[in-house]
Each structure stands twice: as C-alpha cells, then as structure tokens.
C-alpha positions in Angstrom: 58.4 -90.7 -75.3 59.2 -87.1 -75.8 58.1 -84.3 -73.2 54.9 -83.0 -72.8 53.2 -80.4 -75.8 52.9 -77.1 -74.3 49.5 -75.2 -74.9 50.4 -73.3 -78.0 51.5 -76.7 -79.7 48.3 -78.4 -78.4 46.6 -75.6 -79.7 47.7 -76.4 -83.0 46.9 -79.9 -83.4 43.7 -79.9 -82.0 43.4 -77.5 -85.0 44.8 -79.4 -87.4 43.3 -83.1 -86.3 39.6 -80.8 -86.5 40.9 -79.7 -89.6 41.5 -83.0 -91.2 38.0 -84.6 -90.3 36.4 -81.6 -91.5 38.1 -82.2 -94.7 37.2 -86.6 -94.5 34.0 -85.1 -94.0 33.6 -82.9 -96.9 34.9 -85.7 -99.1 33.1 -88.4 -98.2 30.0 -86.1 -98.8 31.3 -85.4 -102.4 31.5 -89.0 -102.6 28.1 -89.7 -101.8 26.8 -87.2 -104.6 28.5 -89.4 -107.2 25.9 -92.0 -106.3 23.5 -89.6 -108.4 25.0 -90.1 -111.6 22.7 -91.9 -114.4 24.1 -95.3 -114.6 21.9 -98.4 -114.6 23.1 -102.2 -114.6 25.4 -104.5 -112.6 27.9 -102.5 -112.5 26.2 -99.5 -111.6 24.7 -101.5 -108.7 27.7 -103.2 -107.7 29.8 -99.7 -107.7 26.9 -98.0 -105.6 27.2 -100.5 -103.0 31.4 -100.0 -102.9 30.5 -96.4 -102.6 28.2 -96.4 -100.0 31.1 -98.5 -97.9 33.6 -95.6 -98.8 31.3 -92.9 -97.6 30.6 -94.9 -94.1 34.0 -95.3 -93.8 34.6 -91.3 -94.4 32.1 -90.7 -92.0 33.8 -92.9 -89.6 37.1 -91.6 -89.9 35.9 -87.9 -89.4 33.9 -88.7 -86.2 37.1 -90.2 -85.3 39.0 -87.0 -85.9 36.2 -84.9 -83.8 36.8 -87.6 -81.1 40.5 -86.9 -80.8 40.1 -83.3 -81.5 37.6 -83.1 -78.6 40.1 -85.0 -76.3 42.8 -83.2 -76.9 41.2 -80.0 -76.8 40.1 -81.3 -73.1 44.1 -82.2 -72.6 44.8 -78.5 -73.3 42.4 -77.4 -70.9 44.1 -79.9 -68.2 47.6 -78.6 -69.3 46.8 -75.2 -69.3 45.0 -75.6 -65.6 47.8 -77.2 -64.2 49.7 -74.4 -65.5 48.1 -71.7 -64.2 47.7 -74.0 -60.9 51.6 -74.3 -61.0 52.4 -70.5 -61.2 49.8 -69.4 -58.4 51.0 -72.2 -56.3 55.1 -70.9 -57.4 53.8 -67.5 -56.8 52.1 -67.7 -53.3 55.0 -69.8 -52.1 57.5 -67.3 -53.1 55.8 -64.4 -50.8 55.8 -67.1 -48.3 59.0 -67.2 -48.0 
C-alpha cells in the first residue's frame, strides 16, 4: 500500500467520487426520460423493461458514489483531527521541554 493521502488530496477525491455520482445520477435520469418516447409493441415493452434495469442500476451506482464520498469525507475529518491533534500534542511538548 502506498502512504496515507494528506487532506488536500482527500479533499480532492471526495470531490471528484461526489462528482462522478452526481454525473451517474444525471444520466441515469436522462435515461429514464427516454422511456417517454411514443413507441408501442414488443419491442417497445421489452426495451422499457431493459431501461428501467439501467436506470436502477444508475441509481445504484450513484448512491454508491455518495456512500464513499460521505466516508471519505469523514476520513478527512479523522486525518485532519489527528493532525491538528499531532501538532498541539508536538507543540506543548516542545515548551515542555
């Protein structure tokens, strides 16, 4: 494994994961508009029930994306406590001494 992000970099991909399932989001909400085209038949019915999968699926994936965004936005918090933890613990040990 390679070391540990630092805030800024956690920053970033919490951004860009939040990012990402707004965009599955959007999409699988364009998606479920095409079921309003005017088609009738077999077909039509057969390629309305494909679609509704797809746009579950999209849905699924982007509440997936908020899940890992929200963890990893609660990683940065740890991260950036420990931090802050680290230099007041660094900082009253050095007048200590």
């Amino acid at each position: 494994m390679g070391p540990e992000l630092g805030e800024a970099r956690l920053g970033a991909l919490v951004r860009e994961v939040a990012r990402v399932g707004e965009d599955v989001r959007e999409a699988g909400e364009r998606l479920a508009g095409v079921d309003g085209i005017d088609w009738d038949g077999a077909g039509a019915a057969a390629f309305r029930s494909r679609l509704t999968e797809v746009v579950r699926a999209a849905g699924a994936l982007a509440a997936g994306c908020e899940e890992a965004a929200g963890r990893l936005a609660a990683h940065r918090g740890a991260v950036v406590a420990l931090g802050a933890a680290t230099a007041a613990g660094t900082g009253s040990s050095a007048g200590a001494a």
